[in-house]
N, C-alpha and C positions, 0 to 999 in steps of 0.2 A: 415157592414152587406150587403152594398148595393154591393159592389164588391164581395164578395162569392156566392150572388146569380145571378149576373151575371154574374161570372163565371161557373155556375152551369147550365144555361139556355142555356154559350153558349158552352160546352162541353157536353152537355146532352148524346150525342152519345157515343162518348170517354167514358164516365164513367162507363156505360152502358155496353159497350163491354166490360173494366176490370172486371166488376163485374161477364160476363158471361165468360169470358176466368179464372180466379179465380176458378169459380166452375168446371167449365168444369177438370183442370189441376187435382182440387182436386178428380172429378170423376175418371177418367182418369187414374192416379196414383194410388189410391185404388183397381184399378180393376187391375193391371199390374200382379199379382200372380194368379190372379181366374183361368187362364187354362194352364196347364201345356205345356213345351216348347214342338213346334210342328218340325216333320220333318226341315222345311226351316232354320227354329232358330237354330236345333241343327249343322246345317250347317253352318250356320254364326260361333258357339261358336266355331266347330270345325278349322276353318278358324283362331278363333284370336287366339288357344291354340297353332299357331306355333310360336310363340316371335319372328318373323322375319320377316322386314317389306318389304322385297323381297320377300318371301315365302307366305306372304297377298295380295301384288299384283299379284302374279302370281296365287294364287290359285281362288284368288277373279274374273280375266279374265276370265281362262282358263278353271276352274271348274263349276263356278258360274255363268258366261254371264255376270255378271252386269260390271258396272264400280267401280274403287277401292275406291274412294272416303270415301264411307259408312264404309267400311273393315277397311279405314287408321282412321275414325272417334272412331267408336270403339274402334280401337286397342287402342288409346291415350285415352278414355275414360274408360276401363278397366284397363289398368295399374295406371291412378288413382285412383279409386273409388274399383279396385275388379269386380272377377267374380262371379255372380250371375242372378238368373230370373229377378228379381227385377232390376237389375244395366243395366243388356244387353237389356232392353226393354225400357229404362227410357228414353235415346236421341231420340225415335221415339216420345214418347209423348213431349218431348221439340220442333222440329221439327212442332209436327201435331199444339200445341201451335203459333206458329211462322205464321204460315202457314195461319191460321184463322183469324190471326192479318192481313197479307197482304194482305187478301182477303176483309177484310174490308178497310184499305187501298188503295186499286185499283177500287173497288166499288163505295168508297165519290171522288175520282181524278173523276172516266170518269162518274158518275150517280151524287148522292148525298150522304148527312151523312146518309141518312133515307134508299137508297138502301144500300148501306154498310153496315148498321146492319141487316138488313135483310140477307144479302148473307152470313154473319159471321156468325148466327144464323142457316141458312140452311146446313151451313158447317159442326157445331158443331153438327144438329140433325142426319145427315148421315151415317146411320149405316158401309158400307165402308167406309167412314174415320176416324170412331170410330175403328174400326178393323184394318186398318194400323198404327191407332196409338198407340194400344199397341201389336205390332209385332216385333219380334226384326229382321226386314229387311228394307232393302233401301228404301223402296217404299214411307215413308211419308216426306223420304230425298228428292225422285224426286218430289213429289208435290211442297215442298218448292220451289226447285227450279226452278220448273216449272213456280208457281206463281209472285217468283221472276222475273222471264223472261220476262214475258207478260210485269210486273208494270217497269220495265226496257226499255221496247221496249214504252211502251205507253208512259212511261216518257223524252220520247225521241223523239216522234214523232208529239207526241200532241201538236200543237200550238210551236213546237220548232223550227222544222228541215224543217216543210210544207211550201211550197210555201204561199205566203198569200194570192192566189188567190183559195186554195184548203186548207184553214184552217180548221182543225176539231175541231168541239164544240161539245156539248150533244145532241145539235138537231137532227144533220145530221152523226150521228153515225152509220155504216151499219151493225147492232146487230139483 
């Protein structure tokens, strides 16, 4: 008993955040039908209804601006699952999921466990990132890996790669 509740005391954050990334996915997911597919979307669908993954990349470029990335994600993601509102909006909210997690994640690395949930928590109430995340475009793909980038470059620089005369801690962070 005495190990589960110290295990429980010393995860308290971790658990926490499952419990609100849980609801959140379950919100989230529920809501992916409420508004019907807008302009951008029907753009994306029209993009993966060419089965040709030359004809994705280039229309995803050339048409679209973005990068193909999101376009080639899809595509393999609808030839699994099927096309529909529900199916084509789903990897956004997997992504905005993910997303929240590393945010808490790069939060406890360069703050603590207690800012981490916080900033997971301010992620999750954001009405813009509630709105990319059930859109069926790139944009909660670029957060990911936006987030990803930062917890990469911090995870790289922090106390790794710095000089030891110019080590960076939490104190002297320039935030």
């Amino acid at each position: 008993m005495t190990k589960v509740l110290s295990f429980l005391k010393k995860n308290v954050h971790q658990l926490i955040l499952l419990v609100l990334l849980f609801f959140t996915a379950v919100k989230l997911i529920s809501g992916l039908t409420a508004n019907p597919l807008f302009m951008d979307e029907l753009f994306t669908l029209n993009i993966l209804y060419s089965n040709d993954l030359y004809k994705i990349i280039l229309y995803g470029n050339i048409l679209d601006n973005h990068p193909p990335l999101y376009h080639l994600i899809m595509f393999v993601f609808t030839q699994c699952f099927g096309v529909s509102e529900f199916i084509i909006r789903l990897p956004s909210v997997f992504f905005n999921i993910i997303s929240i997690y590393l945010i808490f994640i790069l939060a406890k690395k360069l703050f603590s466990p207690t800012h981490g949930l916080i900033s997971a928590i301010v992620a999750i109430i954001l009405m813009p990132n509630v709105y990319i995340s059930q859109n069926a475009r790139g944009y909660s793909l670029l957060l990911l890996l936006s987030i990803l980038t930062v917890y990469t470059f911090s995870k790289s620089t922090i106390n790794d790669l710095a000089p030891c005369s110019l080590r960076i801690t939490r104190n002297n962070l320039p935030l």
